[in-house]
C-alpha positions in Angstrom: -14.9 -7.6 -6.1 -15.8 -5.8 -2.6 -15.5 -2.4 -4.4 -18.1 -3.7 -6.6 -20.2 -5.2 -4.0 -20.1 -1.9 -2.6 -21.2 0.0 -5.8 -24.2 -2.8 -6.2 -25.0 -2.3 -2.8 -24.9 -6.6 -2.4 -22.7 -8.9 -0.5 -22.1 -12.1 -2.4 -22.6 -15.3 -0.4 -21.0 -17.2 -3.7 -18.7 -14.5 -4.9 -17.7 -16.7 -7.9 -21.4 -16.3 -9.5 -19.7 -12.3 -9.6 -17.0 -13.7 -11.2 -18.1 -15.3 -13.7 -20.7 -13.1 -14.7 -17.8 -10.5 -15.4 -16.0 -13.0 -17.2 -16.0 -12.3 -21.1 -16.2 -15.6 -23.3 -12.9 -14.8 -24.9 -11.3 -14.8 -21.3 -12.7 -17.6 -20.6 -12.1 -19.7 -23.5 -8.0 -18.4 -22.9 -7.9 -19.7 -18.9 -10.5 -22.6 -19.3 -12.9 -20.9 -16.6 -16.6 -20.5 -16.9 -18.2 -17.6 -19.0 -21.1 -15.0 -18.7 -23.3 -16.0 -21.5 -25.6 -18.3 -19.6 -26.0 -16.1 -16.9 -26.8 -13.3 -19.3 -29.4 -15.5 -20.7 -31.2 -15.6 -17.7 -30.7 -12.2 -16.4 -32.2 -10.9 -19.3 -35.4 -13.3 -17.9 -35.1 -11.6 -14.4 -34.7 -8.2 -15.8 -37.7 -8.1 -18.3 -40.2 -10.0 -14.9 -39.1 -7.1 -12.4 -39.5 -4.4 -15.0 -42.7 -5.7 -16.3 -43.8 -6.4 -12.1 -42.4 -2.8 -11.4 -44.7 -1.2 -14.2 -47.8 -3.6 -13.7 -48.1 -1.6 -10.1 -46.6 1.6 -10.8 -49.1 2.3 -13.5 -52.3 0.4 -12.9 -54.2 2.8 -15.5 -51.7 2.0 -18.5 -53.1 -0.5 -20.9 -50.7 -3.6 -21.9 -50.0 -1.9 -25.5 -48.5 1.0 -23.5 -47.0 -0.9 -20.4 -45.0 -3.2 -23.6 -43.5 0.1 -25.1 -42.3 1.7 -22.1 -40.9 -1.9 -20.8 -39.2 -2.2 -24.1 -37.2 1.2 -23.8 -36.0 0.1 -20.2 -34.6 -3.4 -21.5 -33.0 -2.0 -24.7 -28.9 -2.1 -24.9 -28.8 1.4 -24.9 -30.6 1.7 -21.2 -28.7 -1.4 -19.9 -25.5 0.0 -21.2 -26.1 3.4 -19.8 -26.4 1.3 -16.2 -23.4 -0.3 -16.2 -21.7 2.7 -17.0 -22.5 4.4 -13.9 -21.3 1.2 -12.3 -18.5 1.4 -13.6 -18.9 -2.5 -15.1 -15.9 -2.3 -17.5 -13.2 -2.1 -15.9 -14.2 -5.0 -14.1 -14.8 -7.3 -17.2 -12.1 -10.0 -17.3 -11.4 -9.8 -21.2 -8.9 -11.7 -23.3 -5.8 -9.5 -24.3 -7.4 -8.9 -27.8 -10.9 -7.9 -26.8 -9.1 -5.3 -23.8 -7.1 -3.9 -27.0 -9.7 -3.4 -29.0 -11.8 -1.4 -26.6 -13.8 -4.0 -25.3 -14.4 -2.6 -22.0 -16.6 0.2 -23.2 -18.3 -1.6 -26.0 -22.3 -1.6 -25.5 -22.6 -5.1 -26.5 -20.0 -6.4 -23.7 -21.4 -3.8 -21.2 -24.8 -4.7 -21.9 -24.0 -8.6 -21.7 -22.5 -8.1 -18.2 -25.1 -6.1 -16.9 -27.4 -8.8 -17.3 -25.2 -11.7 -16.2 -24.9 -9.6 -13.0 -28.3 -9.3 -12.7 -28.8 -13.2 -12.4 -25.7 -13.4 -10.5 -27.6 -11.3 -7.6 -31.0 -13.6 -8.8 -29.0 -16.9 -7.6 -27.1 -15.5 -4.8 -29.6 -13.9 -3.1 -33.2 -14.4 -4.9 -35.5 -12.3 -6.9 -36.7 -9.5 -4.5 -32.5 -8.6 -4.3 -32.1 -8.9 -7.7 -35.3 -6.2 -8.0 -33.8 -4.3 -5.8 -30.3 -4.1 -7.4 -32.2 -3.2 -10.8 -34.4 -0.5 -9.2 -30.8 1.2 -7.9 -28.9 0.7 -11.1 -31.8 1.8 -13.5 -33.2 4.9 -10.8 -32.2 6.9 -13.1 -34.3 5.7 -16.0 -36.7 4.4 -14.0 -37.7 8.4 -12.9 -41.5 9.5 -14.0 -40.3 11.8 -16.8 -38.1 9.2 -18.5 -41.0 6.4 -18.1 -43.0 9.1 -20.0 -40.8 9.1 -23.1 -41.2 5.6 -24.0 -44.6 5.8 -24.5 -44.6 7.1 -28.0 -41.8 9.4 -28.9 -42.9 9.6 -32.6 -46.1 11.2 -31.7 -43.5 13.5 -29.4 -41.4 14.5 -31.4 -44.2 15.4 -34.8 -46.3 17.6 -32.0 -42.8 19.5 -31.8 -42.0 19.8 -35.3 -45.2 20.4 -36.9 -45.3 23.4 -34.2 -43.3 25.0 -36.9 -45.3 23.7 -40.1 -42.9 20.3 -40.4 -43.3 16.8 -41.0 -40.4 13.9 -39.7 -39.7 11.2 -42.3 -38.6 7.6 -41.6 -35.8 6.1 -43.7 -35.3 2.2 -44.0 -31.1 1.6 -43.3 -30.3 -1.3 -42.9 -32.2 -5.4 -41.7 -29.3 -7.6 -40.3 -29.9 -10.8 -38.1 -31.4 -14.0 -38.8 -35.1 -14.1 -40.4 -36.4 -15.3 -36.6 -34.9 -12.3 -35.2 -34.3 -9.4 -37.7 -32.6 -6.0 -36.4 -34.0 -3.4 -38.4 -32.6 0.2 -38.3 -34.0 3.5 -39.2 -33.2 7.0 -39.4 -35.5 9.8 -39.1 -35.2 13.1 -41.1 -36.2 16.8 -41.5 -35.8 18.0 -45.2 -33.2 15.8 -45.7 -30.8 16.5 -42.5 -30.7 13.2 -40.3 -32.1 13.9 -36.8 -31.9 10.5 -35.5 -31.1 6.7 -35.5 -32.5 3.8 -34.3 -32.9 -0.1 -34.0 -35.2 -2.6 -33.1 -36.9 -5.9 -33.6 -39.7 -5.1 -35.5 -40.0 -1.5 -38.2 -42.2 0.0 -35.6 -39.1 -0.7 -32.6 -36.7 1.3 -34.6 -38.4 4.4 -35.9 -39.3 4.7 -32.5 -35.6 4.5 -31.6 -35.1 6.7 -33.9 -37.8 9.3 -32.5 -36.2 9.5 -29.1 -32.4 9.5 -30.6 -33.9 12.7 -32.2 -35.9 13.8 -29.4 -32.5 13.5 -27.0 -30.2 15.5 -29.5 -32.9 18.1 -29.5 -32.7 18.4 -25.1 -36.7 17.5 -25.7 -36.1 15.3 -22.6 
């Protein structure tokens, strides 16, 4: 736990909120202890007010349409997963025996979950300004000028750079999984038939533009 204090840069008053927001359900259902999925629940809350807050003044010429996009790429899994990477979250996860066996500390879903959960465990601990501040140092990375840039409309992106050579990107459908309140749509984006890129989201829109900047990053166009 101090080692990952240290990595967070935050000292726990109430170092069990840590604990249990790096507790996995299935660990938690084994030893009768208290899990991360209501603290993820509201981290996710905290997370989506200090981004939105942190764009609202960063970029006070950016209409709302905009500001939603790029907000959108910086609460995606992929972003939060990418985080707790550098963090080195997994191999901190308390996991049943199955879910450690089966890879669990490296899947994006778990790393994604606890990310959040230690969000809100820095939000109750300590209050809202050090939770901001906690996300600013674990998403700096993502949070850089040229990366705020790319969510803004990657499809438009990435057709400047192919039609620079006379071509035209086309959007697949894949797959719609999820409940009918909360589809997950997936697309795949393609150049004459050779897949350049994946992606999913919550509306058709979400996921082609997923899709644009999975192709855009295999490219090196970041």
């Amino acid at each position: 736990m101090k080692a990952l204090c240290n990595r967070l840069d935050y000292q726990f008053k109430d170092i069990k909120l840590l604990e249990t927001a790096l507790t996995h359900p299935s660990y938690g259902g084994d030893h009768h202890v208290p899990h991360y999925q209501r603290l993820e629940f509201l981290g996710d809350a905290v997370l989506e007010l200090a981004i939105s807050r942190y764009l609202y003044f960063e970029f006070p010429e950016i209409d709302e349409g905009k500001l939603t996009r790029i907000r959108a790429g910086l609460v995606r899994e992929e972003t939060l997963c990418r985080a707790a990477r550098r963090l080195e979250l997994g191999k901190y996860i308390r996991l049943s025996v199955g879910e450690d066996r089966s890879g669990g500390r490296d899947k994006p879903s778990i790393l994604c979950d606890v990310m959040e959960a230690v969000l809100a465990a820095v939000y109750l601990d300590g209050g809202f300004d050090c939770a901001v501040a906690v996300i600013q140092r674990a998403l700096a990375e993502d949070l850089r000028p040229k990366m705020l840039e790319d969510h803004l409309d990657a499809k438009s992106r990435l057709q400047e750079i192919l039609q620079r050579d006379g071509d035209m990107p086309v959007y697949d459908f894949i797959s719609m999984e999820g409940p009918p309140h909360a589809p997950q749509f997936r697309y795949s984006v393609t150049l004459n038939g050779r897949v350049l890129g994946e992606g999913s989201g919550t509306s058709k829109q979400n996921a082609q533009q997923e899709a644009a900047r999975d192709a855009l990053r295999r490219m090196g166009s970041r």
